[in-house]
C-alpha positions in Angstrom: 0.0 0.0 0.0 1.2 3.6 -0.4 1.9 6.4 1.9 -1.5 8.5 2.2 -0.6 12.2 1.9 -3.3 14.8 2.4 -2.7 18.1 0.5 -4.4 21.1 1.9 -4.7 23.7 -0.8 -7.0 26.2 -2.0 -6.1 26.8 -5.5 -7.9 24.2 -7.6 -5.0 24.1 -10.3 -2.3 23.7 -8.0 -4.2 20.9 -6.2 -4.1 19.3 -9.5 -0.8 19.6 -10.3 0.6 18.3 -6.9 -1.7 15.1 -7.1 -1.1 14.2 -10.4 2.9 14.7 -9.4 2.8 12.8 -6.4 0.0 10.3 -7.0 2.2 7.6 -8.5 4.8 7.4 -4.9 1.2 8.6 -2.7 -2.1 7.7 -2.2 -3.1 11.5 -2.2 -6.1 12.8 -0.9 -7.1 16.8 -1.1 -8.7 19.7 1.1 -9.3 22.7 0.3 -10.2 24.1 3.2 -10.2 23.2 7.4 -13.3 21.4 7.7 -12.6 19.7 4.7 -8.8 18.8 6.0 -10.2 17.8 9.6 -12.5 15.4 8.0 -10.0 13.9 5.4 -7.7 13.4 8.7 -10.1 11.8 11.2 -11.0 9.4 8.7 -7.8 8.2 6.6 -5.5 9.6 9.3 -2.4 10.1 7.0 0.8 10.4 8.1 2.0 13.6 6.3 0.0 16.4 5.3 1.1 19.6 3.2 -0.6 22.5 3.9 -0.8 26.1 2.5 -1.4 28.7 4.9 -3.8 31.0 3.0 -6.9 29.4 3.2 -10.8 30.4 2.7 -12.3 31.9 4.3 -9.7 34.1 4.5 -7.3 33.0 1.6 -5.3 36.3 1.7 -4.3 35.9 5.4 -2.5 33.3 7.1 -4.8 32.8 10.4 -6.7 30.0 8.6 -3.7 28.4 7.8 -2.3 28.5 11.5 -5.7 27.2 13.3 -5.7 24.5 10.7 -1.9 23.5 12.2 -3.2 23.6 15.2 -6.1 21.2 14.8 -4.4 18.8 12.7 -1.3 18.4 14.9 -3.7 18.1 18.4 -5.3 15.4 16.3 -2.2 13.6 16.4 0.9 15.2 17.5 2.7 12.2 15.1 1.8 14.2 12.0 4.3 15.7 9.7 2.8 19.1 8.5 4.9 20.5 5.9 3.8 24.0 5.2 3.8 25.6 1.6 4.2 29.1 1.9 5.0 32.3 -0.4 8.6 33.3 -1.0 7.8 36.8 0.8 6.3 34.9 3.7 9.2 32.7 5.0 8.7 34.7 8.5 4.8 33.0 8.5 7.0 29.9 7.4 8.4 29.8 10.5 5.9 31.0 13.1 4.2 28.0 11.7 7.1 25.4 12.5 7.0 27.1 16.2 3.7 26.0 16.6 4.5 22.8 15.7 5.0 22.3 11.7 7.9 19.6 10.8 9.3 21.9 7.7 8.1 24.6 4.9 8.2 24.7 1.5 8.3 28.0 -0.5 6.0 28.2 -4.0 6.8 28.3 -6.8 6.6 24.5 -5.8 9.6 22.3 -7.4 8.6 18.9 -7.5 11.6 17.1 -7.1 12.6 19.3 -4.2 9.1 18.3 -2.6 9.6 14.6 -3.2 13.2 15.1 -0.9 11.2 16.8 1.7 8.1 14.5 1.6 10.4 11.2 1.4 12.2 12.7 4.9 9.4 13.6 6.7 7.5 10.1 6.0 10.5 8.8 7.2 11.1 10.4 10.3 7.2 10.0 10.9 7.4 6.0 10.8 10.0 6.0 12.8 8.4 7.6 15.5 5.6 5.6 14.9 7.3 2.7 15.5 8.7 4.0 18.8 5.4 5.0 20.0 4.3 1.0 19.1 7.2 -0.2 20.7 6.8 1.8 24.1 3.0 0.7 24.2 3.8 -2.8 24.0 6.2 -2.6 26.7 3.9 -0.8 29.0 0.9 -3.1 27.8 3.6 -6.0 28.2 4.9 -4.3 31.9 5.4 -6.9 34.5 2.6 -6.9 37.2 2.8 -2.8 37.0 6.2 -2.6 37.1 8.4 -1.5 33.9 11.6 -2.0 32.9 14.0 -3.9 30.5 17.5 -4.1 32.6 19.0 -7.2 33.5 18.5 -6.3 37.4 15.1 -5.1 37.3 14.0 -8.8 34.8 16.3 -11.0 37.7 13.3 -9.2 39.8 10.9 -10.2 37.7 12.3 -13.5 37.4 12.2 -14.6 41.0 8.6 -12.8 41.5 7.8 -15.6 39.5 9.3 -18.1 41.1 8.1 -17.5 44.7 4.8 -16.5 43.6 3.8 -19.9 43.3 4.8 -21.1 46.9 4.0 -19.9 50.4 7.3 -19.3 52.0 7.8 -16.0 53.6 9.4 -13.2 51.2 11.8 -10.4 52.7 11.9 -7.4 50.1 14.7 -5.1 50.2 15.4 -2.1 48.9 16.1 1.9 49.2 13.0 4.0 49.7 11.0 4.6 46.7 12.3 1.5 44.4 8.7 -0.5 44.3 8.8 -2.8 47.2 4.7 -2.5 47.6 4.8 -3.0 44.1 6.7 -6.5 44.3 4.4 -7.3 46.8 1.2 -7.0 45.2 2.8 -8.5 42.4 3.4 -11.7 44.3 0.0 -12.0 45.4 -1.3 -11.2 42.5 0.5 -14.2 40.8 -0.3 -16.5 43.8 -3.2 -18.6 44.3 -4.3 -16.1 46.9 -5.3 -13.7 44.5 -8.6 -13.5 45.0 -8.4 -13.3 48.9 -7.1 -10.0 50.8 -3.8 -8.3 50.1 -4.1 -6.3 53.9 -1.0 -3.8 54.2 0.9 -2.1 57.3 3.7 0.1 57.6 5.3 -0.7 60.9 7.2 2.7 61.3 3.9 4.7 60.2 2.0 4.0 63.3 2.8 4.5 67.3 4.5 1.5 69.2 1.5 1.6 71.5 -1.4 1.1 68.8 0.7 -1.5 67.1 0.2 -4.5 68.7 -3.6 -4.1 68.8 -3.6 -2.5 65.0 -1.7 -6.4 64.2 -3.2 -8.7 66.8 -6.5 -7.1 67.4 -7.6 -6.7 71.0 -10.8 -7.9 73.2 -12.9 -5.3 74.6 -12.0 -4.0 78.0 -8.5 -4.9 77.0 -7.6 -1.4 77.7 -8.5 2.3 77.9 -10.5 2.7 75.0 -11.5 -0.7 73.8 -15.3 -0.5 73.9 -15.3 -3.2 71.4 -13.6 -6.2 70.2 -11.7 -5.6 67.2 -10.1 -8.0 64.6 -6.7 -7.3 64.0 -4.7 -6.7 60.1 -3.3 -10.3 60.5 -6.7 -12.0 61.0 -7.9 -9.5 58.2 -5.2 -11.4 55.9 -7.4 -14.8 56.3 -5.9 -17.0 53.6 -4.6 -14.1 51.6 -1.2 -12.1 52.0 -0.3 -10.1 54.6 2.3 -7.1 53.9 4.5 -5.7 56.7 6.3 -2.5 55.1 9.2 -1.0 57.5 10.0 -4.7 59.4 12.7 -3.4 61.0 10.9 -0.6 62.4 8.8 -3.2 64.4 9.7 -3.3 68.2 11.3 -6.2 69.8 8.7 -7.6 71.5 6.5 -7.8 68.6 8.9 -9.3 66.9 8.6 -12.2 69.5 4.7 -12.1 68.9 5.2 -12.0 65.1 8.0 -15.0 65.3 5.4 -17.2 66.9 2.9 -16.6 64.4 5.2 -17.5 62.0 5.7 -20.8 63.4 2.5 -21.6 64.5 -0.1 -19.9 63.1 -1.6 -18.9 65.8 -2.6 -15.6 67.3 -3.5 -13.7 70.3 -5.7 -10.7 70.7 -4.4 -8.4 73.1 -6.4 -8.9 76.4 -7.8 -12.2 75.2 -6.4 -15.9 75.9 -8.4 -17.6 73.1 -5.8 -19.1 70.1 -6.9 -18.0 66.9 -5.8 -20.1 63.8 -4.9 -17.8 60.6 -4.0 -18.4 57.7 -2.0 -15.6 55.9 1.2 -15.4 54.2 3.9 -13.2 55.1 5.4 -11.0 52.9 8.0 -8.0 54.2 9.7 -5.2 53.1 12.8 -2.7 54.8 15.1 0.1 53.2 17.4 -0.9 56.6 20.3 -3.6 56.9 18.6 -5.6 59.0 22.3 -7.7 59.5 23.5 -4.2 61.0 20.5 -4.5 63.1 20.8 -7.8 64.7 24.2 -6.9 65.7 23.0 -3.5 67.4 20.4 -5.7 69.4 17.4 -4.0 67.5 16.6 -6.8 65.0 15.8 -10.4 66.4 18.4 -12.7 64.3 15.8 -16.3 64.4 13.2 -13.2 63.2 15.3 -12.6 60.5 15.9 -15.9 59.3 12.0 -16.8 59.3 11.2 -13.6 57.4 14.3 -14.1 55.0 13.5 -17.4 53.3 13.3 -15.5 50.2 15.1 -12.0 50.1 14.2 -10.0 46.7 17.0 -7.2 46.8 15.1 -4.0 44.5 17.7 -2.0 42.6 17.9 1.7 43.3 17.4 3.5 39.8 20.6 4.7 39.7 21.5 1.4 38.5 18.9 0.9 36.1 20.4 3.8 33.9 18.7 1.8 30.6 15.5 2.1 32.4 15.1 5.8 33.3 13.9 6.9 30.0 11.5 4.0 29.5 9.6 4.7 33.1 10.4 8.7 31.9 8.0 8.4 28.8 6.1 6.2 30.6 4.8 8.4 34.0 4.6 11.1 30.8 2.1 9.2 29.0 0.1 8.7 31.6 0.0 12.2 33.4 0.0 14.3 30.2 -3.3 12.2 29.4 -4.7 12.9 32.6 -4.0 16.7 32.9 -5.1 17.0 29.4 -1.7 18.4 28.0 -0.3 18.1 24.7 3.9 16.9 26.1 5.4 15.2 23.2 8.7 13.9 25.4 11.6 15.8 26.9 14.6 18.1 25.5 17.8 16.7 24.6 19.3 18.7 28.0 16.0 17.0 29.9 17.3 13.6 28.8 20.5 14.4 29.9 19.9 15.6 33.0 18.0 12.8 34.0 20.6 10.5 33.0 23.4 12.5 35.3 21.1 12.4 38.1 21.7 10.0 40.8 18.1 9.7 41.7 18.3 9.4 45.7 14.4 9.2 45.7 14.2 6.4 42.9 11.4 5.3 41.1 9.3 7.3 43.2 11.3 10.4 43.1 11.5 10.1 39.1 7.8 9.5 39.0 6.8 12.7 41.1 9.3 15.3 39.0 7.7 13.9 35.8 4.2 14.9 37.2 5.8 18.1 38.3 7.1 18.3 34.9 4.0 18.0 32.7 1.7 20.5 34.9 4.5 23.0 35.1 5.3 22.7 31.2 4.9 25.5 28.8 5.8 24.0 25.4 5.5 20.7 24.0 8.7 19.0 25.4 9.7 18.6 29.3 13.0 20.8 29.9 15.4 20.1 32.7 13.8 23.4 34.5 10.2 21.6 34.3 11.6 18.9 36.5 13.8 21.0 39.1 16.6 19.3 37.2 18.4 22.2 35.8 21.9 22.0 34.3 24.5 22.2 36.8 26.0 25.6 35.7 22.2 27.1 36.9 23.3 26.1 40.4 26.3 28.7 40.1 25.4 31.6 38.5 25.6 34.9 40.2 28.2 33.0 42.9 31.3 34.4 44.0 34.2 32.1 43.6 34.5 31.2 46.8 30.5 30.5 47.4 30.5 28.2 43.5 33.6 26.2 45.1 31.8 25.4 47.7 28.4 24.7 46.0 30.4 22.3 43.8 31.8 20.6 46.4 28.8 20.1 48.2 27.3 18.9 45.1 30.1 16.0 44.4 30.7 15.0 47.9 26.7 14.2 48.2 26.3 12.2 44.8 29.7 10.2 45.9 27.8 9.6 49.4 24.3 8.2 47.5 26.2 6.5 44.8 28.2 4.4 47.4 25.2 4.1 49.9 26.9 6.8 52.6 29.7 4.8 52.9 32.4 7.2 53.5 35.7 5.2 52.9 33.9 4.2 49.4 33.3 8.2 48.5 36.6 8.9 49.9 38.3 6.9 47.4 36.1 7.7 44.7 36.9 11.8 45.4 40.4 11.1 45.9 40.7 12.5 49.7 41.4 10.7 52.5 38.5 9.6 54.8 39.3 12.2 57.6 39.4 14.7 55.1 36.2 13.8 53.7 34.9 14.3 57.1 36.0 17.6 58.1 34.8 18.8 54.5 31.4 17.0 55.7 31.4 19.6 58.6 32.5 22.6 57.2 29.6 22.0 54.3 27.1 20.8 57.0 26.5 17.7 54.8 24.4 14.8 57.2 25.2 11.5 56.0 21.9 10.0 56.1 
């Protein structure tokens, strides 16, 4: 089949002459006016359109011309509009490719030099076409909600698949923001649990003394406040999965209530003496070293070695560098359709600057400056400003000497500390300073290794 080409022209004769030029490379269809180019559009949808500017009703002006760009490209930002334009006009010429044409094309119209311009813009328009195929299929193709297409992320993937099918506890680990809830609805999701309850806590989100009743459940009277019996989040899990974000911010002697549900199944509500049988799988997650916290007393070792039958370890994004522009365009997809806005992707110094970036906030961090991004937005490509991820000579201008050094220093020493996990002998070595020195810089900068 051939390319369809629309040609939007008002001048009957030169409508003629272009399709009986063209017609043996393109099937060609003709407009002669907006409505007649919107409807040719909606209903062949061609690829590449030519368009003159001066159209009726106003055929001596050019405002026509522009709201037809307008409407065509908001139809589908994919199309190629290649304007034909006057040779005293070239200033409309380009007005029009700010708004969004791919290229002009000044009359008188040479046909061979339109055929040049035509085959590149078909070109460049299947390409992109292709692109826009390919990331659909990976985000219709994502795993579980999760995308990605690096060799750490699929060994994630991987073993999600492999556990899903048992019930042996699973210990997810991982810095904050790289997906841990994620993994875990994943795994029950792929587990013959599915259709039973995923029931969720975050041990470090709620006081030490409404914990043990918010996980057990208590009896009424059990304490000030209990008018009524209440079922706890682990008897809510009844044969489905029970997820404990933030294990290691769970105090030790729920860990010894926790450990014996774990190897009995059995549960106590607080102020009652009745056993109650449950059956719920146990799936956790923690952004500490829970091996650091054993030896510091705060971390029950046989705890750990229950929980940790499976460990998933989540790479932090900084380490998924082939992935940051696939979740990029994909968190744009979705929040440029949902605030309405015509983005189209991201500068050259947008992609750029997300690739330098060391992404101490991860998936989540990269998620939230995209949604930033395509609210705060004025054209129709994300620059490094729309995501409060400007080029690193912004952060110096207007500086003294002195007050830059420093900036820059701060700046290097921090993305040493993240990219080695804030260990200091590591981003010592890596800055080329000794580990005192890195210290006292630590100080004088008031940098907090978190």
């Amino acid at each position: 089949m051939k390319p369809k080409l629309l040609i939007v022209e008002d001048d009957d004769s030169i409508r003629t002459q272009m399709k009986w030029a063209l017609a043996q490379d393109y099937e060609v269809f003709l407009a002669e006016d907006r409505p007649g180019a919107l409807g040719v559009l909606k209903k062949e949808q061609p690829p590449v359109v030519t368009l003159d500017l001066g159209l009726p009703p106003a055929p001596g002006g050019v405002e026509e011309g522009y709201l037809a760009l307008a409407e065509i490209t908001g139809e589908d930002n994919l199309t190629k509009v290649i304007v034909i334009t006057g040779q005293g006009e070239k200033e409309n010429a380009l007005k029009a490719i700010g708004q969004g044409a791919y290229d002009f094309f000044c009359k008188p119209i040479q046909i061979d030099e339109l055929k040049v311009v035509l085959g590149r813009a078909f070109y460049v328009s299947n390409l992109e076409r292709e692109h826009r195929e390919l990331q659909s299929r990976l985000a219709g193709d994502s795993f579980e909600g999760m995308l990605g297409t690096s060799s750490k992320i699929q060994e994630v993937f991987s073993t999600i698949r492999k556990v899903a099918t048992t019930d042996v506890p699973v210990l997810i680990v991982g810095e904050s923001g790289t997906g841990k809830e994620l993994v875990a609805r994943a795994i029950h999701r792929m587990s013959s649990r599915r259709g039973e309850p995923f029931v969720v806590i975050n041990c470090g989100a709620i006081p030490e003394t409404l914990l043990e009743s918010e996980l057990f459940g208590h009896e009424k009277g059990a304490f000030t406040g209990a008018h009524v019996q209440r079922k706890g989040r682990i008897e809510f899990a009844q044969k489905g999965t029970l997820f404990l974000d933030e294990i290691g911010e769970l105090p030790l002697l729920l860990q010894v209530k926790l450990l014996r549900f774990l190897q009995e199944q059995v549960i106590e509500r607080v102020g009652g003496r009745e056993q109650i049988t449950v059956d719920a799988r146990i799936l956790v997650a923690t952004n500490r070293d829970l091996k650091q916290a054993i030896k510091d007393g705060s971390f029950r070792e046989d705890l750990y070695y229950r929980l940790g039958v499976i460990t998933i370890s989540l790479p932090p994004l900084r380490e998924r560098e082939e992935d940051i522009k696939l979740l990029a365009n994909a968190f744009m997809h979705r929040y440029a359709s949902e605030n309405k806005k015509k983005i189209k992707g991201f500068t050259y110094l947008a992609v750029n600057a997300m690739e330098k970036h060391l992404w101490p906030g991860n998936v989540r961090e990269l998620e939230n400056r995209i949604k930033r991004a395509v609210i705060m937005a004025e054209g129709q490509k994300m620059n490094p400003e729309d995501m409060e991820l400007a080029p690193p000579r912004s952060k110096y201008g207007g500086k003294g000497l002195k007050e830059a050094r420093e900036a820059l220093e701060k700046d290097l020493i921090q993305r040493a500390l993240v990219k080695n996990n804030g260990n200091v002998t590591k981003a010592a070595e890596e800055l080329g300073v000794s580990r005192p020195t890195l210290y006292e810089l630590m100080e004088k900068l008031g940098i907090k290794n978190e």
